[in-house]
C-alpha positions in Angstrom: -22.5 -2.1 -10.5 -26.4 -1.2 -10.6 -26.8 -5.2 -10.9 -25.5 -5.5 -7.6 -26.3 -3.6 -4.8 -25.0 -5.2 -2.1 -21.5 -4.4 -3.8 -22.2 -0.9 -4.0 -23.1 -0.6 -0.7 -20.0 -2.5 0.5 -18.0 -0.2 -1.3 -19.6 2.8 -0.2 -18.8 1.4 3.3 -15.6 0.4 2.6 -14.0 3.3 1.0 -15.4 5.9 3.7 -13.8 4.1 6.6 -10.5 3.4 4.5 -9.5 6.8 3.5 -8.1 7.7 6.9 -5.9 4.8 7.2 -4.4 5.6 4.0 -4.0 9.8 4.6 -2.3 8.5 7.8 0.9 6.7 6.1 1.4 10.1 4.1 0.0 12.8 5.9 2.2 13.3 9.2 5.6 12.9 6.7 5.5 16.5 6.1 5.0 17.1 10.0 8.0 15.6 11.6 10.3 18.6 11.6 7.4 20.4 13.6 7.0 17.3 15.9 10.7 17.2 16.7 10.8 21.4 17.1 7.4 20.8 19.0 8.7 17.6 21.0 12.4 18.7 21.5 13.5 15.3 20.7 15.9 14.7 17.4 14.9 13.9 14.2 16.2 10.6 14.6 14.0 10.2 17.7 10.4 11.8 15.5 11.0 9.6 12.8 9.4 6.5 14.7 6.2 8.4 14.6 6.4 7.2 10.9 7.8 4.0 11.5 6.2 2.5 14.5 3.0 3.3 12.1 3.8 1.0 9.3 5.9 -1.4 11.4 1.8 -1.7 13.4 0.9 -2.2 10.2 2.6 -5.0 8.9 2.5 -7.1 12.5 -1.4 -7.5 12.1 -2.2 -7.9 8.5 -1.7 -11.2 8.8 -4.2 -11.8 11.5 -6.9 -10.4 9.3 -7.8 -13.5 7.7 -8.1 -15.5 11.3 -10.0 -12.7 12.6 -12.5 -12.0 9.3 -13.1 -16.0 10.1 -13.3 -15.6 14.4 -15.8 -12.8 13.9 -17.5 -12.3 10.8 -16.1 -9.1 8.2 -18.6 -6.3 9.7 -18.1 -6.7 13.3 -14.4 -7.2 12.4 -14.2 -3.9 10.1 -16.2 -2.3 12.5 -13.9 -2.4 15.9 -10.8 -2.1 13.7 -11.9 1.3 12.5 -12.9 1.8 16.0 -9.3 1.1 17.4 -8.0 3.4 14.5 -10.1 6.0 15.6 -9.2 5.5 19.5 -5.4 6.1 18.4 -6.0 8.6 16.3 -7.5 11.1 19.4 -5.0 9.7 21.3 -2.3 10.8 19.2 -3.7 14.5 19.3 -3.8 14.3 23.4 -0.2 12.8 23.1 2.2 14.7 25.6 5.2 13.3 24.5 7.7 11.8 21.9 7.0 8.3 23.8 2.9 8.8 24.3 2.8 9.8 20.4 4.8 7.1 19.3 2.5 4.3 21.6 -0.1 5.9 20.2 0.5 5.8 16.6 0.7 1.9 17.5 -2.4 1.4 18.4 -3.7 3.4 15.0 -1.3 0.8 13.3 -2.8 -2.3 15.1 -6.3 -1.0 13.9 -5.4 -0.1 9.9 -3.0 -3.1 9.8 -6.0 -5.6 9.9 -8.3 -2.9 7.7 -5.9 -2.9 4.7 -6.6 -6.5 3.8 -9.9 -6.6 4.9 -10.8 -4.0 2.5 -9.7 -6.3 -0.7 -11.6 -9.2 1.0 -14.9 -7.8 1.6 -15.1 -6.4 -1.7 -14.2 -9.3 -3.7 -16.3 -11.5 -1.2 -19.6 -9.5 -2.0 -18.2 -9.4 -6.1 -18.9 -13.4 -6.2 -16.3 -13.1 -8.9 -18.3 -10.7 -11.3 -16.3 -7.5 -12.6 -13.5 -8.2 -10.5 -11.0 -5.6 -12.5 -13.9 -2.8 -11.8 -13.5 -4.0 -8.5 -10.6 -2.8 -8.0 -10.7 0.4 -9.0 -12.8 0.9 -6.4 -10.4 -0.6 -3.8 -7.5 1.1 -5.1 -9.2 4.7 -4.7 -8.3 5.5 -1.3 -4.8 4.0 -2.0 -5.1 6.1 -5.3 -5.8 9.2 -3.2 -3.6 8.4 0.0 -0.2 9.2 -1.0 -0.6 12.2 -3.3 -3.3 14.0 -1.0 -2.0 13.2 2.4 1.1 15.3 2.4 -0.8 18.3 0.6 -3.6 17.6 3.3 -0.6 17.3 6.0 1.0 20.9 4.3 -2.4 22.7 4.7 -3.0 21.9 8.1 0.2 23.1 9.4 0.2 26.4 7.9 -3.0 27.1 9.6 -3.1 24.5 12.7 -0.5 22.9 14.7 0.0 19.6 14.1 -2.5 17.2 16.8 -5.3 18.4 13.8 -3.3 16.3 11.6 -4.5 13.4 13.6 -8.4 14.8 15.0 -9.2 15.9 11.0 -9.7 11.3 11.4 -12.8 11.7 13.9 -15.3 13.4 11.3 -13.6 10.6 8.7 -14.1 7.7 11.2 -17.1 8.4 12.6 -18.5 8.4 8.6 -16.6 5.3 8.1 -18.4 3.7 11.5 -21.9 5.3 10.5 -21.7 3.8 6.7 -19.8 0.5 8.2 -23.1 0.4 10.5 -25.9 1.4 7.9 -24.5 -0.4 4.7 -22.4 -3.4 5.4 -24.2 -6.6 5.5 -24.5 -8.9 8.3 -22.3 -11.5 6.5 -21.6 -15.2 7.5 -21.3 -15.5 11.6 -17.8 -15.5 13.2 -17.1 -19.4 14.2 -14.3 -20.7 16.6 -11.5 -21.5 14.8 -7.9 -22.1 16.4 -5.3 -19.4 15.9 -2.2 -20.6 14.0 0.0 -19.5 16.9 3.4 -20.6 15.8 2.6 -19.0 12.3 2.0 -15.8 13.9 5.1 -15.6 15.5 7.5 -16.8 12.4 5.2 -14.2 10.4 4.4 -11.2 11.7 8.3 -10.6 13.6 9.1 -11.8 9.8 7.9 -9.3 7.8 8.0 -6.8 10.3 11.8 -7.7 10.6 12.1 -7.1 6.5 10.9 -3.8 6.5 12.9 -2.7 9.4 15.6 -3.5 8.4 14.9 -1.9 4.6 14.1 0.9 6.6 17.8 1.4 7.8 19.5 0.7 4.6 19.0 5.2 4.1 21.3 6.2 6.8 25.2 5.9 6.1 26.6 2.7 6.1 24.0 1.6 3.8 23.3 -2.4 3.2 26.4 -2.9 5.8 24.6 -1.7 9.1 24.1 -4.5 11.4 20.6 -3.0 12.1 19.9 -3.8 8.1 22.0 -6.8 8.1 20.9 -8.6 10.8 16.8 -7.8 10.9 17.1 -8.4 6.9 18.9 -11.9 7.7 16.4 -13.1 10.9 13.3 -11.8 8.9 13.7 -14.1 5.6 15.0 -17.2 8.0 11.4 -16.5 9.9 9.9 -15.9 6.7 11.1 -19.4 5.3 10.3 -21.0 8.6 6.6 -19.5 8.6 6.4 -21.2 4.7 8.1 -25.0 5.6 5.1 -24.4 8.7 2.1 -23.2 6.4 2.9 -26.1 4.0 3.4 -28.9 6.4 0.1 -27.6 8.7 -3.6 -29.5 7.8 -5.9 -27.3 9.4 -6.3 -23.3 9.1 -2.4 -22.1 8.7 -2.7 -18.0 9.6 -1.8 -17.1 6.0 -2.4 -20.4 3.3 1.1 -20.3 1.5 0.3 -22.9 -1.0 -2.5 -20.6 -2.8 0.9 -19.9 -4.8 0.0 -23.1 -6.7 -1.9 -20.7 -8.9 -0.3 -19.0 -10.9 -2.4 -16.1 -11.2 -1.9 -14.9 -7.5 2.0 -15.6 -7.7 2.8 -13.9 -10.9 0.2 -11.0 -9.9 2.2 -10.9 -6.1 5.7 -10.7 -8.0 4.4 -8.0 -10.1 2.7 -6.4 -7.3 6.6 -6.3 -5.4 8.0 -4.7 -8.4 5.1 -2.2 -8.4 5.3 -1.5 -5.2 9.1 -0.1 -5.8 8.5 1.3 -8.2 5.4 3.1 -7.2 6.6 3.5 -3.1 10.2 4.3 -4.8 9.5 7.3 -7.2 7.2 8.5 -4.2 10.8 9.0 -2.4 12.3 10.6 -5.0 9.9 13.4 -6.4 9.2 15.2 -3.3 12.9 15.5 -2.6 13.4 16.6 -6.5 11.6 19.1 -6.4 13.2 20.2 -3.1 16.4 20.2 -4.1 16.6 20.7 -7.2 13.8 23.4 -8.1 13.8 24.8 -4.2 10.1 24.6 -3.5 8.8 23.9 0.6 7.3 20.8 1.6 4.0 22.2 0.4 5.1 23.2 -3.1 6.6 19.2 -3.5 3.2 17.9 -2.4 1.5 20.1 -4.3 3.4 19.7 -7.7 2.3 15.5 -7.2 -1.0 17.0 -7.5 -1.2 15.6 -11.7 0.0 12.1 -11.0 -2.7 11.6 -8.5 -4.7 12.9 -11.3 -3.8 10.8 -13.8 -4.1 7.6 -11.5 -8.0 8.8 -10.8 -8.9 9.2 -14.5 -7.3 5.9 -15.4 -8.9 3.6 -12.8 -12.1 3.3 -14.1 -10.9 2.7 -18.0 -8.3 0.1 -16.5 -10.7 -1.9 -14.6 -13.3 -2.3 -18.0 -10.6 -3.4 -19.8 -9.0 -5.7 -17.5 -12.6 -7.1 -17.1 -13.0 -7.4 -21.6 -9.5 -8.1 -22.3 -7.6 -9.3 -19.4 -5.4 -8.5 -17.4 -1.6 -9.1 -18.9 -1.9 -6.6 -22.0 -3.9 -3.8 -19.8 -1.1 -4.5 -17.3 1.9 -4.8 -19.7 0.7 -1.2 -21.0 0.4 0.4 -17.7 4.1 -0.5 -17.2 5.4 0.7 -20.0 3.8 4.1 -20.0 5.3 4.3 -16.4 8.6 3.9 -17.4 8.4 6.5 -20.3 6.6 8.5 -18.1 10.1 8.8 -16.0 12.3 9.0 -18.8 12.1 13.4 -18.2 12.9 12.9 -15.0 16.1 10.7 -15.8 17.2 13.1 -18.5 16.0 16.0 -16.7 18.7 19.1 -15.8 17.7 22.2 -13.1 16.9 24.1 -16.3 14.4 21.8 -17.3 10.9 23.6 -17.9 8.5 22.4 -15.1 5.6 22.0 -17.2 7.2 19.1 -19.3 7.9 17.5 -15.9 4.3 18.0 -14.7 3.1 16.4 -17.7 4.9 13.4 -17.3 3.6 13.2 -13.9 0.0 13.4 -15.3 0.8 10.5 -17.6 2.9 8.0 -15.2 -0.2 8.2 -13.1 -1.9 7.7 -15.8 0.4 4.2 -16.1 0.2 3.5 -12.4 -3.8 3.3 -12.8 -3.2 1.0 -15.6 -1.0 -1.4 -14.0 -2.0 -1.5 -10.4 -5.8 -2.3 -11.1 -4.9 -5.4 -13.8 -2.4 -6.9 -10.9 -4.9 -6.9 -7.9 -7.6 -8.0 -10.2 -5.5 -11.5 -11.2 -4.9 -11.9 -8.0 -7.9 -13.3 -7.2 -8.6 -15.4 -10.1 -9.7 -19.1 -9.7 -9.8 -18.3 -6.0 -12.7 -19.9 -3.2 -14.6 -17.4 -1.5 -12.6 -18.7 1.7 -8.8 -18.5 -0.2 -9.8 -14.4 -0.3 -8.9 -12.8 2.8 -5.4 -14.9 2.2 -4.8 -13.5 -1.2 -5.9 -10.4 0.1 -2.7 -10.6 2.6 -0.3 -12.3 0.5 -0.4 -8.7 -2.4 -0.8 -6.9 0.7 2.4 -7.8 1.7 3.9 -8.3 -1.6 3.5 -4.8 -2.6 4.7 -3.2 1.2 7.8 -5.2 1.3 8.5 -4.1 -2.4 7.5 -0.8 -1.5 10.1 -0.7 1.0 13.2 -2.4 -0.8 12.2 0.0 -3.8 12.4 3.0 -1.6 15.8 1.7 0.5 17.6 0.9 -3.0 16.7 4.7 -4.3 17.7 5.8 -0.6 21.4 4.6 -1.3 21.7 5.3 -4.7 20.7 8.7 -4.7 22.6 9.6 -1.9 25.6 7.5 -2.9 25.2 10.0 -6.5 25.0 13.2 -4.4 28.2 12.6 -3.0 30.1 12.4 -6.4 27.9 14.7 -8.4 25.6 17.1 -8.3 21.6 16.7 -7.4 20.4 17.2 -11.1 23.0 14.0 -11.8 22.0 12.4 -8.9 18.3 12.3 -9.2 19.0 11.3 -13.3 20.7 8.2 -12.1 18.3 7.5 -9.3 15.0 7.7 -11.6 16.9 5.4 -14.6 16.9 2.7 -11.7 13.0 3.6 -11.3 12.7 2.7 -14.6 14.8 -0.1 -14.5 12.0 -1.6 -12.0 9.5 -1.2 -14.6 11.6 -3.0 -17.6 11.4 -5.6 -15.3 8.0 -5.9 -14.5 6.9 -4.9 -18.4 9.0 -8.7 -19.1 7.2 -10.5 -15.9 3.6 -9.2 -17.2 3.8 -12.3 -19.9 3.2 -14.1 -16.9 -0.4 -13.3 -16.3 -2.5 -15.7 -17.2 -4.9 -15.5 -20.3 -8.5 -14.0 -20.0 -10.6 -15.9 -18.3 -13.3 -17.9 -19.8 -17.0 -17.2 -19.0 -18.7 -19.5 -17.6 -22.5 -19.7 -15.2 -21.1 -20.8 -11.9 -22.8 -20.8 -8.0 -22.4 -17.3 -6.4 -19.9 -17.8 -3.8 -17.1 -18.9 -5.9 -14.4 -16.5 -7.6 -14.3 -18.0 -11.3 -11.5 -17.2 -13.9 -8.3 -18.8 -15.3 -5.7 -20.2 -13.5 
């Protein structure tokens, strides 16, 4: 990246003020049996600390691309992480369940329109050079996020309670502000431009609407609860309605549906959903393996995930100069693959099974999940106008959370559906072989990726590749 330093900067920048938003989807999971102890409200009640989080999340992604265009990607990055950080003190002053959970709101408003922005101002200062190498550097806080959050989340309660869990962001955001500040260029002006308002509200009660009611589909009653049926059935008719809307409108929809013409973004977004389950799914089930089947605490299961992140970090790196040389559909195909062998041990896996064969294949599916993810984001933006970005950048966004979440509700009921008429060795066996099932599928959709691109001397502010 020596050739461009306005792209190392960004990065810097970028990366510094993004790792708190990720820590946070991970790092209070460990903490809600404290917070409900600590609260004296039910579990039931403590686990919308998680949830009104990510459902935050997913209402404002979509605005990012209006807002990048309203006020330029600085300023916007800049009082995003700034909201983040005001939610994230507040959470530590928060004197009740109710106060914590409007709190953890506003930190969702503020990471909800980061997320996105974090693709878009790195592919935006790219001008479509390197764009797999790119990625690996936007994927390393989501690289990092879920495998050191809950070990982060583990240490600080054995030796804090748990408002440090939210004040260890101040040092992180104030870093993130200070680089944000320093290193982020000025950037093109913000201009008026007229919010899609209709759009936003088929979109965002859409998709929040989705993942609610995914959410549900763990407690008993499964895929039959109104509070999964109904959401689930109101969010795709909003979904649909926000598409026939985007298609028909001329001017500036909030998130420009018909960039699925190219087939890069939509094979790369139906990839990224099956990732996402996979990936958000397996997350689900090795904690509670580990738990109950080899009896170690909440720290000990964060701890033991320690080799996947590993083997994601190494990988990264190797995945983006070969998605960058060869493409992206074999680097990708290959990342899948080794995923799913990776989880074969796991699937055949009794409680007598030695834990350093399990540990290795941790190592190596992380190894696969570098592989795969950093190909996927990479196509994404293929053949894409500097001005399409911030809308690809929310179209995988979502892709990969709503996958996320059916992967995880589907493993929810199957696993507990198998611990009811076996025991948990069985259980988890049958639960991981659906895992894998997820990545058999996505290993057949990778011969959708389009071809490397062709190289070819085009002006700076266009993303060039295949289509």
């Amino acid at each position: 990246m020596a050739e461009n330093p306005g792209l190392t900067r960004t990065a810097i920048a970028v990366i510094a003020g993004g790792l708190a938003v990720i820590f946070d989807t991970t790092i209070v999971s460990v903490a809600l049996h404290d917070l409900a102890a600590d609260l004296h409200v039910p579990l039931g009640t403590i686990q919308w600390v998680s949830t009104a989080y990510l459902l935050a999340l997913f209402v404002t992604i979509p605005v990012a691309g209006w807002a990048q265009t309203r006020l330029g990607g600085r300023r916007l990055w800049l009082i995003a992480l700034s909201v983040f950080l005001a939610g994230s003190v507040a959470c530590a002053f928060a004197w009740d369940a109710a106060s914590l959970i409007g709190f953890r709101v506003v930190q969702g408003i503020g990471g909800g329109i980061m997320l996105p922005l974090m693709s878009t101002l790195l592919m935006q200062a790219a001008h479509g050079r390197n764009l797999g190498r790119v990625m690996s550097l936007v994927s390393l806080p989501a690289a990092l996020g879920p495998i050191l959050g809950p070990v982060i989340g583990g240490l600080v309660l054995g030796y804090a309670d748990w408002r440090w869990l939210f004040l260890i962001n101040v040092p992180l955001g104030a870093v993130g502000i200070a680089c944000a500040v320093l290193l982020l260029p000025a950037g093109e002006p913000g201009r008026r431009t007229r919010l899609d308002g209709l759009g936003l509200l088929l979109l965002s009660p859409g998709v929040v609407s989705l993942i609610y009611g995914l959410s549900n589909v763990s407690h008993p009653g499964g895929w039959s609860r109104g509070d999964v049926v109904v959401p689930l059935i109101a969010g795709l008719l909003l979904v649909a309605g926000f598409t026939i809307h985007a298609v028909r409108r001329d001017d500036a929809p909030l998130v420009d549906v018909r960039l699925f013409r190219h087939r890069a973004l939509t094979s790369a977004s139906s990839l990224l959903f099956l990732s996402g389950a996979s990936l958000y799914g397996t997350m689900l089930l090795l904690p509670l393996y580990w738990q109950q089947v080899h009896g170690t605490d909440a720290l000990g299961a964060g701890l033991m995930l320690v080799p996947q992140g590993i083997g994601t970090l190494l990988s990264r790196t190797l995945a983006g100069r070969l998605t960058d040389r060869l493409g992206g559909r074999w680097v990708a195909m290959t990342g899948f693959v080794v995923i799913g062998v990776a989880l074969v041990p796991f699937a055949t896996a009794s409680a007598s099974t030695h834990q350093a064969v399990l540990l290795g294949a941790l190592f190596v599916q992380g190894l696969g999940m570098g592989a795969a993810s950093i190909p996927l984001m990479s196509v994404a933006f293929q053949g894409l106008e500097r001005a399409e970005v911030p809308h690809a950048s929310i179209i995988t966004r979502i892709a990969q959370q709503v996958g996320g979440s059916f992967g995880v509700a589907l493993l929810a009921v199957i696993l507990q559906q198998s611990l009811a008429s076996g025991s948990a060795p069985d259980a988890f066996d049958v639960a991981f072989r659906w895992a894998i099932g997820f990545t058999a599928v996505a290993v057949l959709l990778t011969a959708f990726l389009p071809r490397p691109a062709v190289k070819v001397s085009v002006p700076e502010p266009t993303l060039v590749a295949a289509k």
